[in-house]
Predicted model as a PDB file, atoms N, CA, C, CB and O in Angstrom, pLDDT in the B-factor column:
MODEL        1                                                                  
ATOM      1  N   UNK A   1       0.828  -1.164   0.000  1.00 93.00           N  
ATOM      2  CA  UNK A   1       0.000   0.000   0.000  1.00 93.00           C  
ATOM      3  C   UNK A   1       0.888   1.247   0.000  1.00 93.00           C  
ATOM      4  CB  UNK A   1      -0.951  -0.013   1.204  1.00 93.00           C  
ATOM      5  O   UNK A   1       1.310   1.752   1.040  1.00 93.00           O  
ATOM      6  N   UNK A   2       1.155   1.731  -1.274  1.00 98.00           N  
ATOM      7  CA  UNK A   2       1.832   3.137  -1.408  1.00 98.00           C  
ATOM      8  C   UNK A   2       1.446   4.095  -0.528  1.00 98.00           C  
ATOM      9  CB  UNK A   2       1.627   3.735  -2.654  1.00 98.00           C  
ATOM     10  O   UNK A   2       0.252   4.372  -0.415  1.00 98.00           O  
ATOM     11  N   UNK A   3       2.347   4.685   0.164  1.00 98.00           N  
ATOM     12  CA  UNK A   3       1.820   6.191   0.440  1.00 98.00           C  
ATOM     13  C   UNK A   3       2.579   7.406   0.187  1.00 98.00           C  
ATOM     14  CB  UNK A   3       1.529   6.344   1.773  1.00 98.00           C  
ATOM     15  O   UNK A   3       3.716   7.485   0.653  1.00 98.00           O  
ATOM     16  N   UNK A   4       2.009   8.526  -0.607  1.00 98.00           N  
ATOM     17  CA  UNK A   4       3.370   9.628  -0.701  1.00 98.00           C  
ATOM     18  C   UNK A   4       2.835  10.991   0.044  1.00 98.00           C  
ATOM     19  CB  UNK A   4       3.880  10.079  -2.582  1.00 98.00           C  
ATOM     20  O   UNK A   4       1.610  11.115   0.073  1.00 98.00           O  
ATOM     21  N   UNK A   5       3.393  11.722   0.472  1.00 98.00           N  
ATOM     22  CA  UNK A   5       3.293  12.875   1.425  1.00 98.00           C  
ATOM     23  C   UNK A   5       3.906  14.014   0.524  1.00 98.00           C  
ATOM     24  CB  UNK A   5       4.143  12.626   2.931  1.00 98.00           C  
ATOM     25  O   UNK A   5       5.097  13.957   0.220  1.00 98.00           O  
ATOM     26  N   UNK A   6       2.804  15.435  -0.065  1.00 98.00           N  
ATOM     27  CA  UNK A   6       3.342  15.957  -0.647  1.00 98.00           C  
ATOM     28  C   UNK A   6       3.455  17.434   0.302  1.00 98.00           C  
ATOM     29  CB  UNK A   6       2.797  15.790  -1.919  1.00 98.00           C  
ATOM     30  O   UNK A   6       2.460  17.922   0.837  1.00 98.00           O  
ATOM     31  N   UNK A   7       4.762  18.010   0.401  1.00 97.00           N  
ATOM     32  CA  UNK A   7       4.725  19.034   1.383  1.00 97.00           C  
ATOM     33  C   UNK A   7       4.727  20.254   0.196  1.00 97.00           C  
ATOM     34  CB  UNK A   7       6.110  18.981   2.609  1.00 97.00           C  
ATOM     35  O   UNK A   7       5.239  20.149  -0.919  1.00 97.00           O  
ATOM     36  N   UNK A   8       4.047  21.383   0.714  1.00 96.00           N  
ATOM     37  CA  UNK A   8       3.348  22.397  -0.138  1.00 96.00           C  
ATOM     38  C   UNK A   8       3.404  23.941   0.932  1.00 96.00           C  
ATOM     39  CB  UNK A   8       1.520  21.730  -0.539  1.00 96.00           C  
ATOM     40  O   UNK A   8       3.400  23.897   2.162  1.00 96.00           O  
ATOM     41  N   UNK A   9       3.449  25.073   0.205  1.00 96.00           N  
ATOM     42  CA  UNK A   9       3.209  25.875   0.982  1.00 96.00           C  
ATOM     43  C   UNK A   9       1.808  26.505   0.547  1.00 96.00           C  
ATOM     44  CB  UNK A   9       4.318  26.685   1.093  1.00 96.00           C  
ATOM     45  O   UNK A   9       1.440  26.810  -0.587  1.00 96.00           O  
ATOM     46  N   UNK A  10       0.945  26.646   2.088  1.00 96.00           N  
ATOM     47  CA  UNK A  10      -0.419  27.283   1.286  1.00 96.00           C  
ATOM     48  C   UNK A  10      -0.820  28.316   0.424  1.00 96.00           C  
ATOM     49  CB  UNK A  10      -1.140  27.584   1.968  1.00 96.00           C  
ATOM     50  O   UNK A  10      -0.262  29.410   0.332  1.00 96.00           O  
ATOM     51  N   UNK A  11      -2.003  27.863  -0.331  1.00 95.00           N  
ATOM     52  CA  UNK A  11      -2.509  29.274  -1.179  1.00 95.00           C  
ATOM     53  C   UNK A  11      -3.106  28.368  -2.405  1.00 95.00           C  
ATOM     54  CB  UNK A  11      -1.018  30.633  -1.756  1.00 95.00           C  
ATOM     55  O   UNK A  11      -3.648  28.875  -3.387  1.00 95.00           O  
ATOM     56  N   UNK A  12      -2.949  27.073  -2.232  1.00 97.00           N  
ATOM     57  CA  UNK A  12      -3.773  26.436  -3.504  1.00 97.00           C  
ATOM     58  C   UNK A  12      -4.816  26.072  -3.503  1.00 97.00           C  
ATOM     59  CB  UNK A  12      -3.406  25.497  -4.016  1.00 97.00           C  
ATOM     60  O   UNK A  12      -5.041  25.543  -2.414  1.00 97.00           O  
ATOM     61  N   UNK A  13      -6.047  26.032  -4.442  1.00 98.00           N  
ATOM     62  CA  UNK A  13      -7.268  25.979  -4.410  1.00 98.00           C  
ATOM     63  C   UNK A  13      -7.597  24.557  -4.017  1.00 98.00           C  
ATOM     64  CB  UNK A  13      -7.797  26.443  -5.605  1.00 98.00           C  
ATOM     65  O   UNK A  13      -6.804  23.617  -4.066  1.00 98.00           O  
ATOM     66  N   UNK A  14      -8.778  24.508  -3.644  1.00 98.00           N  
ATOM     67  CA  UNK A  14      -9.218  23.112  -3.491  1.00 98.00           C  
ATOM     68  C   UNK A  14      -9.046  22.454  -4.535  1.00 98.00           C  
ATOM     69  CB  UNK A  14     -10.470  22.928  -3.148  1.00 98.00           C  
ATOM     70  O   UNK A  14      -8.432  21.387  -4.556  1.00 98.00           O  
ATOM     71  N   UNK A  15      -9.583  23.023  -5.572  1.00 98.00           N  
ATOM     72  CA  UNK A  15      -9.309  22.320  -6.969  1.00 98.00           C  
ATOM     73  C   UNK A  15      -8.704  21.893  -7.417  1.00 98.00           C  
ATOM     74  CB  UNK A  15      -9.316  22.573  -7.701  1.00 98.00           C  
ATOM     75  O   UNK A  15      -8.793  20.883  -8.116  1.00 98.00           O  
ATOM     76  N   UNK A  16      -7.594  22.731  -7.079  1.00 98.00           N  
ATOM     77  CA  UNK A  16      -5.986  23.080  -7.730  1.00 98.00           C  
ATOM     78  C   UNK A  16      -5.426  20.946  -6.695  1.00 98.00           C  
ATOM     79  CB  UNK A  16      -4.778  25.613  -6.546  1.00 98.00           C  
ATOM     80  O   UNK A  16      -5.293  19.826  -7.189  1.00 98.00           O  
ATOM     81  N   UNK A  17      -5.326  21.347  -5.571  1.00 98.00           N  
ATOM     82  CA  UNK A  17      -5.029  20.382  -4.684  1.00 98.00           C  
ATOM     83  C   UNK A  17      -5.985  18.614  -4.973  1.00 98.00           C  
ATOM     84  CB  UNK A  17      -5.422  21.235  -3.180  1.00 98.00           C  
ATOM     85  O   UNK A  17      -5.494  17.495  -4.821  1.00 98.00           O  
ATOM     86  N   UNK A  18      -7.343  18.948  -5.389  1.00 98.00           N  
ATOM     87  CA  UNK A  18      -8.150  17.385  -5.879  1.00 98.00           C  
ATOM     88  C   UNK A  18      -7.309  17.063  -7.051  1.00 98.00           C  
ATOM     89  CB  UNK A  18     -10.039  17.462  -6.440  1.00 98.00           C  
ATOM     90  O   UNK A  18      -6.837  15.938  -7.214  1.00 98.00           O  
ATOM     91  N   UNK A  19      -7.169  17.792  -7.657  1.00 98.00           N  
ATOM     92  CA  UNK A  19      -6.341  18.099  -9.370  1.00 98.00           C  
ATOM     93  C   UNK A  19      -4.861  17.019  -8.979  1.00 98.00           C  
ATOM     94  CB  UNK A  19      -5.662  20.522  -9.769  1.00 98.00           C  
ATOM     95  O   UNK A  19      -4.550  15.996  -9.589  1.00 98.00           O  
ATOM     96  N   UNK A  20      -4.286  17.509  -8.037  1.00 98.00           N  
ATOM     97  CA  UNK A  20      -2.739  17.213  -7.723  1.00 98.00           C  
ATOM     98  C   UNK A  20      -2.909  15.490  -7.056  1.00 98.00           C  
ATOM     99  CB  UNK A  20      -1.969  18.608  -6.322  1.00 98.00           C  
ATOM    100  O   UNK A  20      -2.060  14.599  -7.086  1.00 98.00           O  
ATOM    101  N   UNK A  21      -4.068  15.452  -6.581  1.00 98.00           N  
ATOM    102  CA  UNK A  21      -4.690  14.147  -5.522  1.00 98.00           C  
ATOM    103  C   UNK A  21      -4.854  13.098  -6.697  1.00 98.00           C  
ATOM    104  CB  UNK A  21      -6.495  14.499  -4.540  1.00 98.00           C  
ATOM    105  O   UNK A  21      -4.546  11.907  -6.683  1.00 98.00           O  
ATOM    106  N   UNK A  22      -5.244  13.613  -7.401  1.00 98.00           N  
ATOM    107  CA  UNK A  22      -5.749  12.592  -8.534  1.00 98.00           C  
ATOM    108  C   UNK A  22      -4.710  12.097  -9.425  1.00 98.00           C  
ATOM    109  CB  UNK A  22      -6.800  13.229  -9.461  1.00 98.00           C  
ATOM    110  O   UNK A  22      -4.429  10.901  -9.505  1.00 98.00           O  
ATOM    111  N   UNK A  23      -3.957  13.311 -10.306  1.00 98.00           N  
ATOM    112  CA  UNK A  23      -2.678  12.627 -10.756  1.00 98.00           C  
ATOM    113  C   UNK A  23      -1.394  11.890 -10.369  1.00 98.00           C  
ATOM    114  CB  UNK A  23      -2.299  13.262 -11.181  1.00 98.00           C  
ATOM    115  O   UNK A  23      -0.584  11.265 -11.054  1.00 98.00           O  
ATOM    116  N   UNK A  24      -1.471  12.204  -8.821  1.00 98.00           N  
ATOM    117  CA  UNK A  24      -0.051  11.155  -8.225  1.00 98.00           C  
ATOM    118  C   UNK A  24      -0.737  10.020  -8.258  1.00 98.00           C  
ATOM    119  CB  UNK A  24       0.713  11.383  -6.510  1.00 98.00           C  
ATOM    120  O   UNK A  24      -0.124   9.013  -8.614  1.00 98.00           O  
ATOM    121  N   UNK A  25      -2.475   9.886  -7.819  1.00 98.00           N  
ATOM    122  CA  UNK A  25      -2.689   8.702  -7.552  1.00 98.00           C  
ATOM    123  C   UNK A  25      -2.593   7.930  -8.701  1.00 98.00           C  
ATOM    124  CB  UNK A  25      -3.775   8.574  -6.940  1.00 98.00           C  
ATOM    125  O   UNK A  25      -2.106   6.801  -8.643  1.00 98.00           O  
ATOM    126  N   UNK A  26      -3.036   8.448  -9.827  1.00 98.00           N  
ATOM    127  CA  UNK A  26      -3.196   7.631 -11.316  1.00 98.00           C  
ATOM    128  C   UNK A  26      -1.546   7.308 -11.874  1.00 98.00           C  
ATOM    129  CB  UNK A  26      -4.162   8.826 -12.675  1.00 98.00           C  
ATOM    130  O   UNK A  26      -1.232   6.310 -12.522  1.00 98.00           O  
ATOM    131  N   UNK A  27      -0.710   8.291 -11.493  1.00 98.00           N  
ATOM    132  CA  UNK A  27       0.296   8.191 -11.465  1.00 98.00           C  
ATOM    133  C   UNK A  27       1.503   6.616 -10.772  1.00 98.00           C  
ATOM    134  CB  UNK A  27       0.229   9.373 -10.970  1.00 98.00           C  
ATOM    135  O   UNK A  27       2.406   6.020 -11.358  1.00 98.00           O  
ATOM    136  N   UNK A  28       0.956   6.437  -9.396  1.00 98.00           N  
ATOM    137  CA  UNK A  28       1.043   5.645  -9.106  1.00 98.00           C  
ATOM    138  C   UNK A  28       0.234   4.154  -9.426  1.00 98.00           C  
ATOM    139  CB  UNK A  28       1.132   6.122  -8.320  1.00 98.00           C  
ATOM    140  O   UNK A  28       0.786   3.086  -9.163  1.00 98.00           O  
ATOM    141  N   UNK A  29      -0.555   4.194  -9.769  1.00 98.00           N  
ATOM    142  CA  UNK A  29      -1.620   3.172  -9.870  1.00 98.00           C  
ATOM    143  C   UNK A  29      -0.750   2.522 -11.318  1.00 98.00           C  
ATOM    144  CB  UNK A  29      -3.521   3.893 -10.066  1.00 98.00           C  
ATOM    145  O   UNK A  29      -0.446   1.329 -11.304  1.00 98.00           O  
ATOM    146  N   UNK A  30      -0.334   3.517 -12.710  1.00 98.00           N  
ATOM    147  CA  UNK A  30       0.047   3.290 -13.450  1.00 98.00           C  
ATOM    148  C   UNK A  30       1.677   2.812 -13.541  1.00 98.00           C  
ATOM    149  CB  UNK A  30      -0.424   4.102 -13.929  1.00 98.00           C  
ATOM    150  O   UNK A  30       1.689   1.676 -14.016  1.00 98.00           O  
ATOM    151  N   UNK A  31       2.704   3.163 -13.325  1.00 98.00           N  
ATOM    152  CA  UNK A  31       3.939   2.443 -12.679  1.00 98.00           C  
ATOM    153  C   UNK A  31       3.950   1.352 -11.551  1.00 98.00           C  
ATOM    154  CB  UNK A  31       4.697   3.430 -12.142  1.00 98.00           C  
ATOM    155  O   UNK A  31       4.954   0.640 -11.564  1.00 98.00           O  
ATOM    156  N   UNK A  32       3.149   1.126 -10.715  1.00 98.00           N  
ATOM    157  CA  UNK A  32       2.795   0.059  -9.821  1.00 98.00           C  
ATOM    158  C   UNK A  32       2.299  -1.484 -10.284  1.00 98.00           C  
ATOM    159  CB  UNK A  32       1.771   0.641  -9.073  1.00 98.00           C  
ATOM    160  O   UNK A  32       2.451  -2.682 -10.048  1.00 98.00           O  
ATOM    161  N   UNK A  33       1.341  -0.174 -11.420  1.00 98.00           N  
ATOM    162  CA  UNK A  33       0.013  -1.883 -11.958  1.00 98.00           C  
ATOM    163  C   UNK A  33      -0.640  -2.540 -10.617  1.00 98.00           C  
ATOM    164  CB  UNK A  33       1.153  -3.741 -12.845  1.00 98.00           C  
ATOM    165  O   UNK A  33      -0.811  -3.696 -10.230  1.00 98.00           O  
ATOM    166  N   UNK A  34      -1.022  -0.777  -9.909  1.00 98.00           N  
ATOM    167  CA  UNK A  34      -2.362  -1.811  -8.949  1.00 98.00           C  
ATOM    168  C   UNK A  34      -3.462  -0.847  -8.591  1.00 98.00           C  
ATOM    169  CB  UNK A  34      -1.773  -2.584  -7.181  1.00 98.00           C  
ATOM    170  O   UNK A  34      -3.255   0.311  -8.954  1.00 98.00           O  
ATOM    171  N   UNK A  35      -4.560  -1.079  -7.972  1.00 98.00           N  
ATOM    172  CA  UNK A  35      -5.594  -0.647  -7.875  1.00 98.00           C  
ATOM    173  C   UNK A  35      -5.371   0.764  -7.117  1.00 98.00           C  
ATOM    174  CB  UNK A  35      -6.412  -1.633  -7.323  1.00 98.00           C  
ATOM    175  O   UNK A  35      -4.547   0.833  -6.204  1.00 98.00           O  
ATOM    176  N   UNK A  36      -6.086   1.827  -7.497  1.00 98.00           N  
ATOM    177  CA  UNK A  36      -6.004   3.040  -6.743  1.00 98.00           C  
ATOM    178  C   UNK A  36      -6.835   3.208  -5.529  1.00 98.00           C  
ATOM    179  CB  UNK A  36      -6.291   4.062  -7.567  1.00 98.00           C  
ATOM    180  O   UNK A  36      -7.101   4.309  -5.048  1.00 98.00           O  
ATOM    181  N   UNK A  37      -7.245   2.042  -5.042  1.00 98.00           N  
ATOM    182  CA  UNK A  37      -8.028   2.186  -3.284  1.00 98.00           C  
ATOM    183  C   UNK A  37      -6.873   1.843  -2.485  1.00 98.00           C  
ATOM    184  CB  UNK A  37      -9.514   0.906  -2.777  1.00 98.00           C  
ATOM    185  O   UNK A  37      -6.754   2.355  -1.373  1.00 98.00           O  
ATOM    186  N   UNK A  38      -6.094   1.111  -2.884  1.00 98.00           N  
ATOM    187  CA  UNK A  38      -4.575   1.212  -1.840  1.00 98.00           C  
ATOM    188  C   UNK A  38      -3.547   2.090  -2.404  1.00 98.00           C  
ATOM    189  CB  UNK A  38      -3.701  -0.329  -1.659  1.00 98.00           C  
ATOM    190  O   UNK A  38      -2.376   1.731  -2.281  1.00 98.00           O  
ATOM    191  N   UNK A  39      -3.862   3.393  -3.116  1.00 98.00           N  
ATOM    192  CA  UNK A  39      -2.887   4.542  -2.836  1.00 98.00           C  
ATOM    193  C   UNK A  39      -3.337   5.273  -2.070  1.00 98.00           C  
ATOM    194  CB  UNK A  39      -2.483   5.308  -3.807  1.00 98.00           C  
ATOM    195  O   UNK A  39      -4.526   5.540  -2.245  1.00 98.00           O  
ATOM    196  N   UNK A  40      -2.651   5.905  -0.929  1.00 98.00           N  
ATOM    197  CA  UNK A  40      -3.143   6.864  -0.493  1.00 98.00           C  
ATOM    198  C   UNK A  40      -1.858   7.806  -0.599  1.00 98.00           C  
ATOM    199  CB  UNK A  40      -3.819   6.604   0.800  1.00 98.00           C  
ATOM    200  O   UNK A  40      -0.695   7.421  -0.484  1.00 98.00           O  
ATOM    201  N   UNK A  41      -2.310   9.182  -0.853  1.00 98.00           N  
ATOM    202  CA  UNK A  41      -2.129  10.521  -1.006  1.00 98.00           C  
ATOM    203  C   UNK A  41      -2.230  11.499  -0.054  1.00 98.00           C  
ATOM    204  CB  UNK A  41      -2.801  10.846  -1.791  1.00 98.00           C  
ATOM    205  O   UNK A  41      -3.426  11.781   0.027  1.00 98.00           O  
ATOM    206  N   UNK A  42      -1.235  12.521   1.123  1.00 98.00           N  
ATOM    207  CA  UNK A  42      -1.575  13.303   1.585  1.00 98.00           C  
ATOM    208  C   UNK A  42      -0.535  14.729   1.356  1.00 98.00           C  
ATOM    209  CB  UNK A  42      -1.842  12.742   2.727  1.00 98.00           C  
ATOM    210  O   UNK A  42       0.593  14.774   0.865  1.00 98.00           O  
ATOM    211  N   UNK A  43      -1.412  15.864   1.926  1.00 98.00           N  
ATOM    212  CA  UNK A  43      -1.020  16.845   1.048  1.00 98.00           C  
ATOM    213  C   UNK A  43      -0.809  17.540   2.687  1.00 98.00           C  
ATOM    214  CB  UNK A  43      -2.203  17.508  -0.375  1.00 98.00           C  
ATOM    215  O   UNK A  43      -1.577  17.355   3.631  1.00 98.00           O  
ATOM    216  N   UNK A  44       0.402  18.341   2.697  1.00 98.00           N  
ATOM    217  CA  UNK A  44       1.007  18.544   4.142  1.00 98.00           C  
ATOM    218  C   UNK A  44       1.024  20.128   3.811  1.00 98.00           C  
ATOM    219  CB  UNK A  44       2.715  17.671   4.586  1.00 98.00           C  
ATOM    220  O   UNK A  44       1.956  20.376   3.047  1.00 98.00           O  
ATOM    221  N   UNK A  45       0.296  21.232   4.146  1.00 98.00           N  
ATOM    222  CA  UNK A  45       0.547  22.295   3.774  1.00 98.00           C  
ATOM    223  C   UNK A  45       1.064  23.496   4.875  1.00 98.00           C  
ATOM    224  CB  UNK A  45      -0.533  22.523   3.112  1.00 98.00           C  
ATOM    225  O   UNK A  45       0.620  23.303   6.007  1.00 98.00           O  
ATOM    226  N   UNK A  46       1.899  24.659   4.734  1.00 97.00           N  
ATOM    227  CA  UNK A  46       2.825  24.763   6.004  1.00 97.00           C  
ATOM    228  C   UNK A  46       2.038  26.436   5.399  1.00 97.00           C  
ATOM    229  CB  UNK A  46       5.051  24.174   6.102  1.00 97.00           C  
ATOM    230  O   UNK A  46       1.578  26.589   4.267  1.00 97.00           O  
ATOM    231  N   UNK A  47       2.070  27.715   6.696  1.00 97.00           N  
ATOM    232  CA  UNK A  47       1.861  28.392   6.409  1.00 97.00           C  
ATOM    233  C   UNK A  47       3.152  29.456   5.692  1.00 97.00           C  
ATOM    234  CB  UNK A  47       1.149  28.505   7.272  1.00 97.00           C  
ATOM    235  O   UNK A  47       4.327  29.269   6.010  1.00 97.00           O  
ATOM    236  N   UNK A  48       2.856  30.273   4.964  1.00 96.00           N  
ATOM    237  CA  UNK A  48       4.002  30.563   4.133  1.00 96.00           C  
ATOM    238  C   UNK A  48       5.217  31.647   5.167  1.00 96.00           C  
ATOM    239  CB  UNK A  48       3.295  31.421   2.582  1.00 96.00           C  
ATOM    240  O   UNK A  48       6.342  31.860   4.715  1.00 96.00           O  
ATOM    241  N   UNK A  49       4.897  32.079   6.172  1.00 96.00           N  
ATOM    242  CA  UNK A  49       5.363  32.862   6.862  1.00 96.00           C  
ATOM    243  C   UNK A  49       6.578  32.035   7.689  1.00 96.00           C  
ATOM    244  CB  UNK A  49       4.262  33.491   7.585  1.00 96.00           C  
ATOM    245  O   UNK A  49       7.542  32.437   8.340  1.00 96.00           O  
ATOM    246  N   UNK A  50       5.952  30.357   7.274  1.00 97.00           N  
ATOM    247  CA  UNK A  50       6.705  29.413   8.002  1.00 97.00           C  
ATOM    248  C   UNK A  50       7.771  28.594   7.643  1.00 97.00           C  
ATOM    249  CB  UNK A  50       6.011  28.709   8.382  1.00 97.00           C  
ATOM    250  O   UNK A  50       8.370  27.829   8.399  1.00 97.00           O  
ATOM    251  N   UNK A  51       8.036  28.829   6.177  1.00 95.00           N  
ATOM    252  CA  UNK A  51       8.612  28.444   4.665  1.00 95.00           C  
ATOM    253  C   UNK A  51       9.536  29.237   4.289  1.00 95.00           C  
ATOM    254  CB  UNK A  51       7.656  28.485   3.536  1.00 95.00           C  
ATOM    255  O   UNK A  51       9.254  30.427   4.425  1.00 95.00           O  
ATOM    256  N   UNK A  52      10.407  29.034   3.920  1.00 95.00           N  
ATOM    257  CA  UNK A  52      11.752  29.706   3.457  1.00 95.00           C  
ATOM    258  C   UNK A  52      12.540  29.353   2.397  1.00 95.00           C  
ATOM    259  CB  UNK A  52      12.601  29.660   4.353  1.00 95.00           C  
ATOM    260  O   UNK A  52      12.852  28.162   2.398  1.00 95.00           O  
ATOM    261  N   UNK A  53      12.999  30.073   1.408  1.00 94.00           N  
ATOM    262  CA  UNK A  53      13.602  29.510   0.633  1.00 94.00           C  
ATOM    263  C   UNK A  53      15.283  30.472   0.396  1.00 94.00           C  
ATOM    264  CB  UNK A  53      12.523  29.346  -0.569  1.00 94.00           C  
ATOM    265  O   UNK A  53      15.309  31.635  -0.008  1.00 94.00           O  
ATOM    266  N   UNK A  54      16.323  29.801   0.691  1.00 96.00           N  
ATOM    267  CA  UNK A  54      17.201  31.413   0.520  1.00 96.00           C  
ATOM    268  C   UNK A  54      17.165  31.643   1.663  1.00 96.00           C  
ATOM    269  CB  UNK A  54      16.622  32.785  -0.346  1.00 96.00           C  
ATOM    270  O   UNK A  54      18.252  32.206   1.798  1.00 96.00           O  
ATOM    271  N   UNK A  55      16.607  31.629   2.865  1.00 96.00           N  
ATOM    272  CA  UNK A  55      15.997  32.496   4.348  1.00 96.00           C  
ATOM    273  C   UNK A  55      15.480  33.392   4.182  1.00 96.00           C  
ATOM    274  CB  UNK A  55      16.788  33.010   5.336  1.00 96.00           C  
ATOM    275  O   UNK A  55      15.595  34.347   4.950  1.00 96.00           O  
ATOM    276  N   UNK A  56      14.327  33.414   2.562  1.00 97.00           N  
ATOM    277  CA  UNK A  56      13.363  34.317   2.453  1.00 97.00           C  
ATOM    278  C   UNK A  56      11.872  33.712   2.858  1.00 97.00           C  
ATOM    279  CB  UNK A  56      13.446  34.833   1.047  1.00 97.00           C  
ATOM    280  O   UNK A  56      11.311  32.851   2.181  1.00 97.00           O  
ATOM    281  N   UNK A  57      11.290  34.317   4.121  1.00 96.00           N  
ATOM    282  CA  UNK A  57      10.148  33.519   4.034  1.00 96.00           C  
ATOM    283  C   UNK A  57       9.191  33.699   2.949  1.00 96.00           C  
ATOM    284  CB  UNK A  57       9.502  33.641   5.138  1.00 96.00           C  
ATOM    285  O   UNK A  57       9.137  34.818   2.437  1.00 96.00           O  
ATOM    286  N   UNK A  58       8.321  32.643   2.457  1.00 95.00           N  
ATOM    287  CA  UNK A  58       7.561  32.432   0.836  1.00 95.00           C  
ATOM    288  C   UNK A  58       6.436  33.973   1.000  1.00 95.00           C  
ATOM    289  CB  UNK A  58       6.302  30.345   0.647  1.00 95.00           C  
ATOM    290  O   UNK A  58       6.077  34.460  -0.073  1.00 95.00           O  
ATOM    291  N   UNK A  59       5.953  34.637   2.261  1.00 95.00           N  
ATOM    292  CA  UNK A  59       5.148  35.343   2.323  1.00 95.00           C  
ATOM    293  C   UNK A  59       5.834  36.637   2.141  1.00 95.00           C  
ATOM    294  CB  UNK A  59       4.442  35.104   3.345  1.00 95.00           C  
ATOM    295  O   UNK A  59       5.196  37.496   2.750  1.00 95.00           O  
ATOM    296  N   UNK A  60       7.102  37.242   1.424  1.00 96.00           N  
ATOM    297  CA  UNK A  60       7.951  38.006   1.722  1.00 96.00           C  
ATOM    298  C   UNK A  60       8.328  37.675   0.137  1.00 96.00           C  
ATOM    299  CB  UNK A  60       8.877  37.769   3.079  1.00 96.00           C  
ATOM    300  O   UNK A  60       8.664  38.818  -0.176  1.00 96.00           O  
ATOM    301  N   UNK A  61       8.448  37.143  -0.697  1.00 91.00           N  
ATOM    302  CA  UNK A  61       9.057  36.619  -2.366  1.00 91.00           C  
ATOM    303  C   UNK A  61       8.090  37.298  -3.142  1.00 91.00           C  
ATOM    304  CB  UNK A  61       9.029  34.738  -2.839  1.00 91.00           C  
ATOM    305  O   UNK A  61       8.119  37.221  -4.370  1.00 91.00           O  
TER     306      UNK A  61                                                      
ENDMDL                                                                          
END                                                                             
């Protein structure tokens, strides 16, 4: 039973995020060759003030 953890900084739509849920899973389902009720997918989102890139926080870029 795959599982992948995608870490993200917030501001993406729900949509945007079902959108992202759906292609790792098909993604996986397809390199695996197995059913997509044992992928599971979670999406870890950090607030941007909390995120840094450079030691610029993402709410500050």
């Amino acid at each position: 039973m795959p599982e992948i953890v995608v870490y993200a900084a917030e501001g993406r739509s729900v949509e945007q995020k079902k959108k992202l849920l759906k292609a790792i899973t098909q993604a996986v389902v397809d390199s695996f060759e197995i059913d997509a009720d044992v992928v599971t997918v979670s999406i870890i989102e950090t607030p941007k003030h909390h995120k840094s890139k450079g030691g610029v926080p993402f709410d500050e870029r």
